[in-house]
C-alpha positions in Angstrom: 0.0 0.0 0.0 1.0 3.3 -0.4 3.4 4.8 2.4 3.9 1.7 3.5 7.8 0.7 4.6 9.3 -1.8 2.6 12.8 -3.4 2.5 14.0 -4.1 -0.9 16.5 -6.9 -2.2 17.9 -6.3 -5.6 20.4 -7.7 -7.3 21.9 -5.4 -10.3 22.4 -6.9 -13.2 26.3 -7.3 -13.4 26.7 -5.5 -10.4 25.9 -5.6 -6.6 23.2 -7.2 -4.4 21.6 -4.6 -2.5 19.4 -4.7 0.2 18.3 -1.0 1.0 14.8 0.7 3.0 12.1 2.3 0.6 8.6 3.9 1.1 5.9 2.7 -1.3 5.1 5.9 -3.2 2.6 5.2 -5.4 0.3 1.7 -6.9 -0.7 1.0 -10.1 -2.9 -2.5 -11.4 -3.0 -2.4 -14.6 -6.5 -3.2 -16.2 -7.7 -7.0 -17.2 -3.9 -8.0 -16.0 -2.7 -9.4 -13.0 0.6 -7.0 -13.2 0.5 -4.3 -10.4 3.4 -1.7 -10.7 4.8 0.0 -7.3 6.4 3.1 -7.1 9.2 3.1 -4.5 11.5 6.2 -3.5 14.7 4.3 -2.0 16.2 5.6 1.8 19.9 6.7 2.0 21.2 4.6 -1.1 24.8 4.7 -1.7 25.8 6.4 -4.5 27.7 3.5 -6.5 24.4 1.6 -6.2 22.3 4.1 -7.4 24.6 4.5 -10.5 24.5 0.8 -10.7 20.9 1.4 -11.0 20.5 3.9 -13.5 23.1 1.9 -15.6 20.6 -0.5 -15.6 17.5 1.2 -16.4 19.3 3.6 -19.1 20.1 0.3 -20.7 17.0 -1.0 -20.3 15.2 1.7 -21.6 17.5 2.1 -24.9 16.4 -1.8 -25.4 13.1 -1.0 -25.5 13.2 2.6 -27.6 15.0 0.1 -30.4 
């Protein structure tokens, strides 16, 4: 739910497993699917993960634009 406190586990594609504190910012089902989307803003992440993580998502996103 949203505001909720959440403890996230992610492991980076060709990077590091992280394990960091979020807040659940926002929740989004998606009609006639069973796919829910969460929007999470992430608590005092170190700054090589979070440039591990927008690696990731640049990447992924130039994957999908193609």
């Amino acid at each position: 739910n949203e505001g909720d406190r959440v403890v996230v586990t992610i492991q980076i594609p060709g990077g590091d497993l992280i394990s960091v504190k979020a807040e659940v910012k926002s929740v989004v089902k998606l009609e006639g699917q069973e796919l829910v989307l969460h929007g999470i803003s992430f608590d005092g992440i170190d700054f090589s993960h979070k440039r591990q993580i927008r690696a990731f998502v640049s990447a992924r996103t130039q994957e999908f634009q193609a």
